[in-house]
N, C-alpha and C positions, 0 to 999 in steps of 0.2 A: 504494500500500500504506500504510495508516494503523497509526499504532502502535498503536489499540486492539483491531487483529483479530488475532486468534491465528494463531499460524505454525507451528504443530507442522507442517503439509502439506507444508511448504516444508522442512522441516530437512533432507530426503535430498537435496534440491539444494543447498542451501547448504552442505554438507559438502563435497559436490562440485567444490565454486566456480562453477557455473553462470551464477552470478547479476554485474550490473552490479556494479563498487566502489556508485554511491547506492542499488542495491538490497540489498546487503549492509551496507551502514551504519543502513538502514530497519528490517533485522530485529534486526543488533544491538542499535539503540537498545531495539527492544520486546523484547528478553527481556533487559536490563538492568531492566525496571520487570513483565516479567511473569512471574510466581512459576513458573505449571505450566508455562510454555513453555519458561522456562528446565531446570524439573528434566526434561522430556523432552528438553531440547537436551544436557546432561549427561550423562545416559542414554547416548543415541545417542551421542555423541561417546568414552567409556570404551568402547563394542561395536568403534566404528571404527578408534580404534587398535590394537586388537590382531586385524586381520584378517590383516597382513603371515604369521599362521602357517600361516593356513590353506591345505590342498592345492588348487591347481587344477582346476575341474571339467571332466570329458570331457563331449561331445558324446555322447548316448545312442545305442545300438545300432539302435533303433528310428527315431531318426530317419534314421541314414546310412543306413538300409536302404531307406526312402520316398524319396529322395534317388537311393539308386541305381540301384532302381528306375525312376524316370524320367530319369535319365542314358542309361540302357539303351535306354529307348524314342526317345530324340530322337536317340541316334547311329545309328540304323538310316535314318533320315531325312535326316540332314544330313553325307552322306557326299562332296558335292558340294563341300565347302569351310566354313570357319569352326570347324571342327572345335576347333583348339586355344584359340580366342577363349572358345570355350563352356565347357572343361574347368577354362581358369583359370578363370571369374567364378566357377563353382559351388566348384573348390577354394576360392577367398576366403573363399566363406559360413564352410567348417569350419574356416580360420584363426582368421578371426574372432569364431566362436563359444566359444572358447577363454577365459574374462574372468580378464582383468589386472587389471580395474580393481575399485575399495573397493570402487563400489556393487553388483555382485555377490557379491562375497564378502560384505560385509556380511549382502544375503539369506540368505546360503547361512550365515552365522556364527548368525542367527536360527532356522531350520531345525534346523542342529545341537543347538542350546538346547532345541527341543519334543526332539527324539529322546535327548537326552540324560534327559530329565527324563520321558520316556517308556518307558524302558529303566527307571530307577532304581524307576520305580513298582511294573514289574513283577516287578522283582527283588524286592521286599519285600511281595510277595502273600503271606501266611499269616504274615508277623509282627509287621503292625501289627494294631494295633482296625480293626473294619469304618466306626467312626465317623471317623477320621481317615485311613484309605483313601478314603473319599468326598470327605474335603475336600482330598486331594490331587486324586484324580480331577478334581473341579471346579473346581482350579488350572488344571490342567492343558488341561482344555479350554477353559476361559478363554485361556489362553495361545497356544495352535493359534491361534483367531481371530486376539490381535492380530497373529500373524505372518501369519497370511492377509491381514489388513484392509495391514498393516506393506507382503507382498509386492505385493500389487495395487497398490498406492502405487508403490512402484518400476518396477512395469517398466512403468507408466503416464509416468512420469517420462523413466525411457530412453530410451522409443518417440518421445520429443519432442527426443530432443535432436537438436543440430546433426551430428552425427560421423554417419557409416553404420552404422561399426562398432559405436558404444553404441545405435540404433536394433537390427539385431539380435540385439544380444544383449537385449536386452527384452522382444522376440517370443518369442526361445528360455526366458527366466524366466516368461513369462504357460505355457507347460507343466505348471509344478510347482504350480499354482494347483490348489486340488479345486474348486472352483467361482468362474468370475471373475463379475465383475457387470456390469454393463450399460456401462459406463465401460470397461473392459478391455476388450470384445468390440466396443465400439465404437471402440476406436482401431484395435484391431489389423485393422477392417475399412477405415478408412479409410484406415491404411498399406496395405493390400493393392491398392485401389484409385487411388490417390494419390503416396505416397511417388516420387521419382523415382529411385530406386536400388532395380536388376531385382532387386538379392540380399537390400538387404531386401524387397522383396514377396512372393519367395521365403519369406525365413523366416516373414512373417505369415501367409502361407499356411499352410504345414507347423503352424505352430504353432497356427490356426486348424481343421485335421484332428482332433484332438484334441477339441473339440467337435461335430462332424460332424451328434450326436443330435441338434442343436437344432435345429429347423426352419428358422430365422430363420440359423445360419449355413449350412445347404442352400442356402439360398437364393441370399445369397450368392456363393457359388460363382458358381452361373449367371448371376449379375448379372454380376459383377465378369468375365469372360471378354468379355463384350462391349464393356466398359471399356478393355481390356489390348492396347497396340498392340505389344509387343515379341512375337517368335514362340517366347521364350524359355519367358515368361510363360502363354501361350495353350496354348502345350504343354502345361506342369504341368500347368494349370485342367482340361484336358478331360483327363488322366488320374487326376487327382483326382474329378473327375464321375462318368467311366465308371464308377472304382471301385467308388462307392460309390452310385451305381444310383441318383442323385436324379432324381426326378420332374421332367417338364420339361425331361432332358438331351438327347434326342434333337432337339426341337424346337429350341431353342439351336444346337444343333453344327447343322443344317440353315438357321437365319439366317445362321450366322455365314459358311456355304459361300457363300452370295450373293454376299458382299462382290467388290469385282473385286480389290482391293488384299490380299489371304488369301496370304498367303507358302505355298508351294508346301508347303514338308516340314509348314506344317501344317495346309494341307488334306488334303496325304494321311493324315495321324493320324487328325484328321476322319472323315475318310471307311470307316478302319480299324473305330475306335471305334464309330461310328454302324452298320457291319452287324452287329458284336456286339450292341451291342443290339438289333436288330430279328429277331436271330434266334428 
């Protein structure tokens, strides 16, 4: 890292403390001699400390619902044994979706800020001039962006770190994204198929359903099932599949039957799945 590249990208980890002591001395030094890097490290740093007020975010209705949903389906299957091994890892996930930590709140303090300032707009419909109504307007959606450009950053960030825990709560923030870009959809793919912890692959899943429309993460899906040697895993994929009726899924669930090594409860999903579709 050379002191003459800007480091604004880097500020939501170095707040963090992520970063080595000579990596942390690197940036110090350049926003000591760089003007904008600094005035956005000040920024940031006045939002951070005052996150401690903010209330704790729940886990969405919607998600424990896709969650329990295929809870449902794999304990009808795995009545054999393993039962409680499985109940805890999936409770973890909603423990740990739970953020304690700055860097969500932070998100979530930025958030607050568009809605705040989105509210205040409204309420002053019919008594400003229409000419300074528009250049709030155009404040304002200026602002939506940087907190979009702001959250993509972060849970890009997240999804890398060391911890399980802050990996998915990162999956669970690329959610609140209106649109991620090709960098978010590409991590949260290769967490899915990669990461070595079930619960987050879990979450990048789930949180990867949420774009579902895109071709490219249809795709996906189907890919990534063939990837996936946990039966935990394979489960989800082919009731996430079923659901959503991707092209391709039949033929998928019929390679994957080949295998000699196909864990039992979920060939039988498999096998459930695949005459639904063929009906």
């Amino acid at each position: 890292m050379t002191t003459q590249q800007h480091v604004v990208d880097l500020l939501p980890d170095f707040l963090m403390g992520s970063f080595t002591e000579p990596e942390r001395s690197s940036i110090q030094t350049h926003l000591k001699s760089c003007a904008a890097c600094r005035k956005e490290y000040e920024s940031l740093s006045m939002l951070w400390n005052s996150l401690s007020t903010l209330p704790e975010e729940k886990p969405s209705p919607a998600m424990r619902e896709r969650f329990n949903a295929m809870l449902s389906a794999y304990e009808q299957g795995i009545r054999h044994g393993a039962k409680s091994s499985f109940w805890e890892s999936l409770n973890a996930i909603f423990a740990r979706l739970l953020p304690k930590q700055p860097a969500i709140q932070f998100a979530l303090m930025l958030v607050l800020v568009v809605g705040g300032f989105t509210l205040g707009s409204r309420s002053a419909d019919g008594i400003v001039s229409d000419g300074i109504e528009q250049d709030s307007q155009t404040e304002i959606a200026q602002l939506r962006g940087e907190v979009q450009a702001m959250s993509r950053m972060l849970a890009v960030s997240l999804l890398r770190q060391q911890s399980a825990s802050e990996r998915i709560k990162g999956a669970s923030w690329t959610e609140r994204l209106t649109q991620p870009d090709e960098q978010v959809l590409g991590t949260l793919v290769k967490t899915l198929n990669y990461d070595p912890n079930v619960n987050v692959r879990l979450a990048a899943m789930d949180a990867l359903t949420k774009y579902a429309e895109e071709p490219e993460v249809r795709e996906t899906f189907v890919e990534s099932l063939t990837k996936q040697t946990s039966p935990l895993m394979q489960i989800a994929l082919v009731e996430v599949i079923a659901e959503l009726k991707i092209p391709g899924a039949a033929s998928a669930f019929r390679e994957i039957l080949k295998s000699e090594q196909i864990n039992e409860t979920v060939k039988e999903r498999i096998q459930q799945r695949l005459s639904e579709l063929e009906e």
